[in-house]
Backbone as CSV, one residue per row, in Angstrom:
resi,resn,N_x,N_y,N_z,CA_x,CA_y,CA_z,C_x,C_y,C_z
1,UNK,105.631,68.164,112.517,105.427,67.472,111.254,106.422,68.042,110.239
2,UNK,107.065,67.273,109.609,107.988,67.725,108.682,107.425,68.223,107.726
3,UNK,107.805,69.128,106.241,107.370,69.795,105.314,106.938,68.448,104.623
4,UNK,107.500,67.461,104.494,106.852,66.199,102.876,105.703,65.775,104.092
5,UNK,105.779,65.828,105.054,104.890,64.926,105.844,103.587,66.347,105.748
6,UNK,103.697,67.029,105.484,102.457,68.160,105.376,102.369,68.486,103.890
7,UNK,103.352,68.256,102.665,102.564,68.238,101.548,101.741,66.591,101.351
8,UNK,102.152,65.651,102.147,101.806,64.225,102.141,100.329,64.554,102.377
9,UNK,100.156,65.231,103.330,98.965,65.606,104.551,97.610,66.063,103.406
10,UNK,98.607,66.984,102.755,97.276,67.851,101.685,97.250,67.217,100.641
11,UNK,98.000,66.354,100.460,98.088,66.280,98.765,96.739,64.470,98.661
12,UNK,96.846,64.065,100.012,95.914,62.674,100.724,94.362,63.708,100.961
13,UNK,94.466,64.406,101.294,93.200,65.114,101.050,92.545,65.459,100.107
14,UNK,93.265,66.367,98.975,93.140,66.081,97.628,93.042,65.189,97.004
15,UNK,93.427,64.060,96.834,93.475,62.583,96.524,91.785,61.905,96.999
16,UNK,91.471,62.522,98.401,90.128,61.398,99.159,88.860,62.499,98.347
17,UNK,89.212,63.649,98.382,88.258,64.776,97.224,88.096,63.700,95.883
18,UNK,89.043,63.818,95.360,88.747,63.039,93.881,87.754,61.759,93.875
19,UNK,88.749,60.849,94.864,87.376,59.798,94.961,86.017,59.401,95.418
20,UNK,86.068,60.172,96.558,84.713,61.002,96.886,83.981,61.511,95.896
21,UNK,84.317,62.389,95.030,83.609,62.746,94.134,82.878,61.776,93.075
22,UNK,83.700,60.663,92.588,83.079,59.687,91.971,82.273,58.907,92.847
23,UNK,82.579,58.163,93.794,81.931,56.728,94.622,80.770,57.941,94.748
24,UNK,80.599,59.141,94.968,79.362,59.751,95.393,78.482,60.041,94.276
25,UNK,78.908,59.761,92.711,78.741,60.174,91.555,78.547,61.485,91.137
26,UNK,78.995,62.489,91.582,78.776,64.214,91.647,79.847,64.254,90.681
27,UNK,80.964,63.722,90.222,81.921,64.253,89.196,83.073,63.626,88.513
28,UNK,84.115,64.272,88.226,84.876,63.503,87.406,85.722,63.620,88.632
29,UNK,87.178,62.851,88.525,88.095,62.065,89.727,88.710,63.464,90.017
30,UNK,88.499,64.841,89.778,89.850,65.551,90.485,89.308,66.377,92.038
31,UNK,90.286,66.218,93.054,90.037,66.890,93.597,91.468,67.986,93.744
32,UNK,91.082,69.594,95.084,92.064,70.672,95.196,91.508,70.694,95.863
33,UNK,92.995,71.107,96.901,93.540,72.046,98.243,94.126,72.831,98.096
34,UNK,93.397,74.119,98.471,94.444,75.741,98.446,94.308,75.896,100.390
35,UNK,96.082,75.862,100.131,96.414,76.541,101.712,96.896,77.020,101.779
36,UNK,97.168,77.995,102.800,98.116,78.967,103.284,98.722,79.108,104.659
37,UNK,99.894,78.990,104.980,100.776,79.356,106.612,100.242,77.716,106.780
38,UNK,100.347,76.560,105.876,100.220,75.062,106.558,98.158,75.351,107.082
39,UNK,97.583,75.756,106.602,96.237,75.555,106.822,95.194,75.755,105.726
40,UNK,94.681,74.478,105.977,93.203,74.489,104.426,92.770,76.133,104.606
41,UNK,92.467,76.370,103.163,91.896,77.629,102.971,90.818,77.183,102.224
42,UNK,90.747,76.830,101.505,89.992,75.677,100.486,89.691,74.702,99.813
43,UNK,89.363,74.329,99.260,88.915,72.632,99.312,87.574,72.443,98.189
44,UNK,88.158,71.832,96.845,87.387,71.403,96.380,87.359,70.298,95.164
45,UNK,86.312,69.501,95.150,86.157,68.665,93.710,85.698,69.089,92.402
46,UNK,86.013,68.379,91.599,85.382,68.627,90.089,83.862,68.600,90.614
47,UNK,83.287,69.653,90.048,81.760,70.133,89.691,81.099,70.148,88.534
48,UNK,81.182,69.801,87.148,81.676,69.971,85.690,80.371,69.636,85.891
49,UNK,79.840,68.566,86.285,78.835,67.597,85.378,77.563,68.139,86.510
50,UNK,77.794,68.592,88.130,76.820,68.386,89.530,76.582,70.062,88.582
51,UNK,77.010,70.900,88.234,76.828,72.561,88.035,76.241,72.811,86.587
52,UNK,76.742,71.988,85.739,76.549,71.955,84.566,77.823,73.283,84.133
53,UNK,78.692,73.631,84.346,79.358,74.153,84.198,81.181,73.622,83.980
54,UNK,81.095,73.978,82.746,82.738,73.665,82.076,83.957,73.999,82.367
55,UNK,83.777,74.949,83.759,85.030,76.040,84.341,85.013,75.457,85.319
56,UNK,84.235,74.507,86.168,84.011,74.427,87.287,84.939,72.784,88.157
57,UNK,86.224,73.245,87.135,86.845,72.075,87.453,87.630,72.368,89.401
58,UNK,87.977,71.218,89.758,88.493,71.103,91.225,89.652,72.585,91.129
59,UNK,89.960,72.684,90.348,91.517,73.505,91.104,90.491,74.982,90.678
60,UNK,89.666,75.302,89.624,89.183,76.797,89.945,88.228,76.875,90.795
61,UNK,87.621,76.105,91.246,85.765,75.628,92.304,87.031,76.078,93.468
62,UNK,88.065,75.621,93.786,88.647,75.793,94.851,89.762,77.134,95.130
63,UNK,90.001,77.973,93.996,90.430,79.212,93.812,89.347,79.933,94.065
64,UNK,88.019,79.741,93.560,87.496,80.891,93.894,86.353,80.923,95.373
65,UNK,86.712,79.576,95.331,86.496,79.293,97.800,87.501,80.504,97.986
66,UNK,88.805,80.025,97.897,89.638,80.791,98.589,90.082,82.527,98.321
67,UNK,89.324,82.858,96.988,89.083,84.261,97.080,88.140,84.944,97.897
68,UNK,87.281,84.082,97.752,85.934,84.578,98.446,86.483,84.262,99.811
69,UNK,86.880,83.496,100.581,87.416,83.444,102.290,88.284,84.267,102.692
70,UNK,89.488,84.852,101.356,90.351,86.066,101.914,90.008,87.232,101.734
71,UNK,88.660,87.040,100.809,88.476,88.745,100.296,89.537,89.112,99.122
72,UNK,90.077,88.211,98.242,91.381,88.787,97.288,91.161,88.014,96.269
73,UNK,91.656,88.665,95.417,91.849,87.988,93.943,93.746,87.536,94.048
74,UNK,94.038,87.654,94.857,95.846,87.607,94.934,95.659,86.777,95.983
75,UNK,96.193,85.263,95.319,96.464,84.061,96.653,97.745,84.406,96.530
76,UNK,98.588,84.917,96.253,100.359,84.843,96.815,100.181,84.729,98.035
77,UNK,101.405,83.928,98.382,101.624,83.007,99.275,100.784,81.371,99.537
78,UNK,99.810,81.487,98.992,98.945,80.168,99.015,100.123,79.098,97.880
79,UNK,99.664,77.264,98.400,99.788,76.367,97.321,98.641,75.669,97.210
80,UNK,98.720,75.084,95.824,97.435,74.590,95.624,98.119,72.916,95.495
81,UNK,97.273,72.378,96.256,97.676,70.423,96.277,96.516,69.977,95.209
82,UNK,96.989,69.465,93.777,95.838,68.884,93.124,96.053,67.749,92.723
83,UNK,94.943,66.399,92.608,95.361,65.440,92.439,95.686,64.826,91.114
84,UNK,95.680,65.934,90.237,96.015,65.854,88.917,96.465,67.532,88.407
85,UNK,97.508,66.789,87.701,98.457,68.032,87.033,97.442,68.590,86.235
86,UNK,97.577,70.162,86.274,96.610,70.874,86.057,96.640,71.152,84.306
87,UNK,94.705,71.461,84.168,94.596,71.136,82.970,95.235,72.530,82.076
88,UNK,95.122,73.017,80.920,95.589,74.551,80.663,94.738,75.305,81.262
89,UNK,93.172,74.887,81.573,92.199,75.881,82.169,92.566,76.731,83.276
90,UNK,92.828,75.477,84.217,93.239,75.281,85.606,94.885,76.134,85.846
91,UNK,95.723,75.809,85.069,96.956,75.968,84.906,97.302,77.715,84.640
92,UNK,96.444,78.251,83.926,95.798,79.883,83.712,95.452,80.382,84.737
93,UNK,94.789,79.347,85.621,93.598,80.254,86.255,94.588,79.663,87.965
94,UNK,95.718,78.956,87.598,96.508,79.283,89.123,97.387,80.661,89.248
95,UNK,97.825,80.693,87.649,99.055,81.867,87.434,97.901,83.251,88.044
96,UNK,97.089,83.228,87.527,96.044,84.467,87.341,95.894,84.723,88.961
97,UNK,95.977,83.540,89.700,95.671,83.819,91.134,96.798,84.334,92.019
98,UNK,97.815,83.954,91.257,99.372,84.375,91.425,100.004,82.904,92.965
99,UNK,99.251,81.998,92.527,99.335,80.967,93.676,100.950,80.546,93.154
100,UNK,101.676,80.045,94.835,103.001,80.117,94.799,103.545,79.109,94.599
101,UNK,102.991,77.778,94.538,103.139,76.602,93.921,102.376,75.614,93.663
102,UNK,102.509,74.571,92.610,101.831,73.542,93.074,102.248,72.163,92.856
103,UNK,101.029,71.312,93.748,102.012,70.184,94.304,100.722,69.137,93.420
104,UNK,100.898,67.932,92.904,100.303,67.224,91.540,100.418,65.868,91.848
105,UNK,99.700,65.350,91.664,99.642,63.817,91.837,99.989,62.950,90.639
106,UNK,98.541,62.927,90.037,98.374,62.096,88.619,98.685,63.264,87.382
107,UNK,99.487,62.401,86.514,100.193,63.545,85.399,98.728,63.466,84.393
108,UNK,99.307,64.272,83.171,97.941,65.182,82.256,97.918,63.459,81.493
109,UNK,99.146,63.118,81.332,99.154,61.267,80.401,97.885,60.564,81.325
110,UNK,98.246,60.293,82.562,97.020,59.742,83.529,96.142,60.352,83.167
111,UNK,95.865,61.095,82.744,94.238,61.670,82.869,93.972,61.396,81.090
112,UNK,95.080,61.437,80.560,94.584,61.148,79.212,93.876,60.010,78.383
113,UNK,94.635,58.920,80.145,94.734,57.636,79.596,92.944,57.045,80.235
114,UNK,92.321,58.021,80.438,91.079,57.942,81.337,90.062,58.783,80.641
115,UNK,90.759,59.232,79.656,89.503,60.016,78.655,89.635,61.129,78.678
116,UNK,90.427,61.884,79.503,90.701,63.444,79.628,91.988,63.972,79.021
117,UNK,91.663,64.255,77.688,92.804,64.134,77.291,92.642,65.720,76.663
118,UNK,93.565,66.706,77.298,93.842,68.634,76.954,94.993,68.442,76.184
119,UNK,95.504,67.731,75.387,96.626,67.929,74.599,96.094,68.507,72.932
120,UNK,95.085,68.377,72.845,94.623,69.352,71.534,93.788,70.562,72.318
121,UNK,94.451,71.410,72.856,93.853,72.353,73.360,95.472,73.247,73.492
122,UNK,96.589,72.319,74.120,97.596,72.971,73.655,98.352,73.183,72.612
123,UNK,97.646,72.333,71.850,97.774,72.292,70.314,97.128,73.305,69.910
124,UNK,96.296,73.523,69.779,95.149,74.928,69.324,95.763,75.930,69.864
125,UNK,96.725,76.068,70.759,96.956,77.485,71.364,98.185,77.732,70.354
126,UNK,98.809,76.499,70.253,99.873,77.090,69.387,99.968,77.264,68.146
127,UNK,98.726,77.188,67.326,98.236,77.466,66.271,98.030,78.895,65.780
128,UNK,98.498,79.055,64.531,98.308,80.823,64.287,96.517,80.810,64.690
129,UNK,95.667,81.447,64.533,94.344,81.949,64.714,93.614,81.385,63.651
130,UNK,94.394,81.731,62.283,93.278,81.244,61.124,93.175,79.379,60.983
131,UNK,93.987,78.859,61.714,94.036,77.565,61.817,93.657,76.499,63.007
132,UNK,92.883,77.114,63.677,92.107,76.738,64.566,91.436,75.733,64.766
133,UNK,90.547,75.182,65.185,88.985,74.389,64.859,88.142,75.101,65.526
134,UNK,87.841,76.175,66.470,86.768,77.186,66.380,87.290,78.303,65.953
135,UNK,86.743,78.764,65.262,87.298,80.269,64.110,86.802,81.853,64.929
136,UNK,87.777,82.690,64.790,87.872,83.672,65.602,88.030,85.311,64.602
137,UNK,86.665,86.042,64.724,86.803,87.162,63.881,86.881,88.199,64.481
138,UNK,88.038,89.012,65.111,88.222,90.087,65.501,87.077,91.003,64.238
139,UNK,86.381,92.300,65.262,85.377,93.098,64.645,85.083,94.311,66.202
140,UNK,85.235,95.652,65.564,84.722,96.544,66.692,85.396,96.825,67.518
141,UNK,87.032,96.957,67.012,88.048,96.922,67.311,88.361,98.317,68.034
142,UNK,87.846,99.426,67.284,88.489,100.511,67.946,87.573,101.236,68.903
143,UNK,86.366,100.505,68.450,84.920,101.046,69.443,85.177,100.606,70.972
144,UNK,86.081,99.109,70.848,86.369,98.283,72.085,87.438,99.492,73.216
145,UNK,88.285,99.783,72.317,89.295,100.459,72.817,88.875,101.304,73.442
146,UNK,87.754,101.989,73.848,87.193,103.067,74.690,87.433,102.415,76.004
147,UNK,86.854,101.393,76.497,87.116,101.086,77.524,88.437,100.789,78.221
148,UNK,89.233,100.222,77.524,90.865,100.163,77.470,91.759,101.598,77.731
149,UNK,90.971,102.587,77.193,91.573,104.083,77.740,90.469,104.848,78.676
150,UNK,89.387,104.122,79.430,88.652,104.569,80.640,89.573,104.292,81.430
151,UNK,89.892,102.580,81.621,90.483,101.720,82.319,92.199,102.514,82.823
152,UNK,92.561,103.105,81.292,94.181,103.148,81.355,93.879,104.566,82.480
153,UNK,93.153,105.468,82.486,93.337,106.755,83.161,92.291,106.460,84.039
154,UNK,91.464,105.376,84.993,90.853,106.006,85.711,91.594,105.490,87.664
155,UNK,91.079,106.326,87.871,91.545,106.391,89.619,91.161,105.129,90.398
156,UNK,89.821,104.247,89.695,89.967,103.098,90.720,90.584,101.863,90.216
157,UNK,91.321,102.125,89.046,91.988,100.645,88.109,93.212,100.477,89.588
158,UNK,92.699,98.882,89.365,93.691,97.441,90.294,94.406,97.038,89.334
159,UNK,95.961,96.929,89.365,96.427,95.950,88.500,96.237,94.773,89.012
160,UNK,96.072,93.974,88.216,96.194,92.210,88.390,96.663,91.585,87.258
């Protein structure tokens, strides 16, 4: 099988996730495939609405399958096939996994044009702090820092 004929492979899997998820009514249209060496590692749909949970979109429901199946918080070497370009949530939480690419179907405009629309969210990020629409009061600042210098000197700190 050629390489487009195996991102074709995952990215049609991801794609039958999404609609599955609706015709079954469990969620909103996205589905994710995290693989690795050309083999599913994980596999999942939007959960948002079946969990009641706001994190629990297709591309992290399916990062954290595939932590939990390797035992790692480090997918390097994994790609993730999603059937929509990932939201900023999602988009954070691939870098964070250190996943090595990804492959996208429907752009963030498609999803905007469907009611899902994260473009005031990257708007808010690029906003100084005091100009926000949820307001943010740093407090307990140096009390916090204790843990930040447990962390900096102790023997079992992981970087990630």
């Amino acid at each position: 099988m050629s390489e487009t004929e195996l991102h074709n492979k995952f990215m049609r899997i991801a794609i039958r996730l999404s609609e599955q998820n609706v015709s079954k009514a469990l969620g909103g249209p996205f589905g994710a495939v995290i693989v690795k060496d050309n083999k599913i590692i994980a596999r999942s749909a939007n959960k948002v609405t079946l969990k009641n949970d706001p994190t629990a979109h297709a591309e992290v429901s399916a990062i954290r399958l595939a932590c939990r199946k390797l035992k790692t918080f480090d997918l390097s070497g994994c790609v993730i096939y999603t059937s929509c370009e990932p939201c900023p949530m999602c988009l954070s939480a691939i870098y964070w996994a250190q996943i090595d690419s990804i492959y996208y179907a429907n752009t963030k405009k498609d999803a905007a044009n469907i009611g899902f629309n994260d473009s005031f969210i990257y708007d808010e990020i690029a906003m100084s702090k005091d100009k926000r629409k949820i307001a943010m009061h740093q407090i307990m600042n140096r009390e916090a820092k204790s843990a930040f210098e447990l962390w900096e000197h102790s023997a079992m700190k992981t970087n990630y």
